[in-house]
C-alpha positions in Angstrom: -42.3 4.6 38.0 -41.4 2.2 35.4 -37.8 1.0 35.7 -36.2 -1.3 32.8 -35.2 -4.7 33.3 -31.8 -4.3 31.5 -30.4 -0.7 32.4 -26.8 -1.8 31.1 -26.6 -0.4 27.7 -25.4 -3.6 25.0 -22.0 -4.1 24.2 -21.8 -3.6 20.7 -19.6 -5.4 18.3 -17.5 -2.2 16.6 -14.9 -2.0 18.3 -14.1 -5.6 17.6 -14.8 -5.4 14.3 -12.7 -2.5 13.8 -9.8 -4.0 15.0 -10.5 -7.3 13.1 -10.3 -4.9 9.6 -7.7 -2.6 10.9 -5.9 -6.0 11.0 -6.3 -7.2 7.8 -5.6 -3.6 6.3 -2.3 -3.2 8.3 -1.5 -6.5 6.5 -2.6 -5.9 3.3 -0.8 -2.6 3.2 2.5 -4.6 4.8 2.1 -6.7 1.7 1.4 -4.4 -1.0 4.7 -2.3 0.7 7.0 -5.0 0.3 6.2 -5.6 -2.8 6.5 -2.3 -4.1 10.3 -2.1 -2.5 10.8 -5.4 -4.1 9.9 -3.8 -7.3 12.0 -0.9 -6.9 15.1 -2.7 -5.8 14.9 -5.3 -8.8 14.8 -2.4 -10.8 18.1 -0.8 -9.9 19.5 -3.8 -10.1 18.6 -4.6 -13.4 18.5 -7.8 -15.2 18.0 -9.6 -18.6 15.3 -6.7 -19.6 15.8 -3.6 -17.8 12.8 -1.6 -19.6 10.2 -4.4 -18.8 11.6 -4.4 -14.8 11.3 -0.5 -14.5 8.3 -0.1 -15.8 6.7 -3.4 -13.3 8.2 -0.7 -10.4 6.6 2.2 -11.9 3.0 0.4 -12.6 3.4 -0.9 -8.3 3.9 2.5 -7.9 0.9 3.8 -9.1 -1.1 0.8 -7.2 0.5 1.9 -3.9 -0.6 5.8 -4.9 -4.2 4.2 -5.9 -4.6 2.2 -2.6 -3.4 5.1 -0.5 -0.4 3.6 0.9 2.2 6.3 -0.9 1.5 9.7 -0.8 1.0 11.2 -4.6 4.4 13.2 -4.0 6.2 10.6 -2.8 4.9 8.9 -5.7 5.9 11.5 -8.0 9.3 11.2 -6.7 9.5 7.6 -7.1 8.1 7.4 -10.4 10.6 10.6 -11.4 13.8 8.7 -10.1 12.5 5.9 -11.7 11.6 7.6 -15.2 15.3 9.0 -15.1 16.8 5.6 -14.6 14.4 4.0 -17.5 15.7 6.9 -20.0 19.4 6.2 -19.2 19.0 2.4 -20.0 16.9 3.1 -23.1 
């Protein structure tokens, strides 16, 4: 009988790599979340030009819908609490 002269199996690089991308995705998404609070907060604050502010928040919402960070109901909530504040400064 024939026996192989490695019968280890190879350690493969996945598991390495998925952590390395799980990584920079947990960051990304850390980053794209703070900014979006950022948004949201500066927005019920207000400022010089309330319209312009909301309406940054709303567009960061959509992003974080887009990338998958929010949920699209959450979303919808934010964007609808948002809306309502935008129509009572107009």
């Amino acid at each position: 009988m024939a026996t192989a002269k490695n019968s280890a199996p190879k350690k493969r690089p996945t598991p390495e790599k998925r952590d390395k991308t799980n990584k920079l995705r947990a960051a990304r998404n850390k980053a794209t979340r703070s900014a979006l609070k950022t948004a949201i907060k500066k927005a019920y604050i207000g400022g010089t030009d309330r319209t312009a502010v909301i309406r940054y928040a709303i567009k960061r919402v959509d992003q974080a819908c887009a990338k998958g960070i929010l949920h699209k109901n959450n979303a919808a909530r934010k964007k609808s609490q948002l809306m309502k504040l935008l129509n009572k400064a107009s």
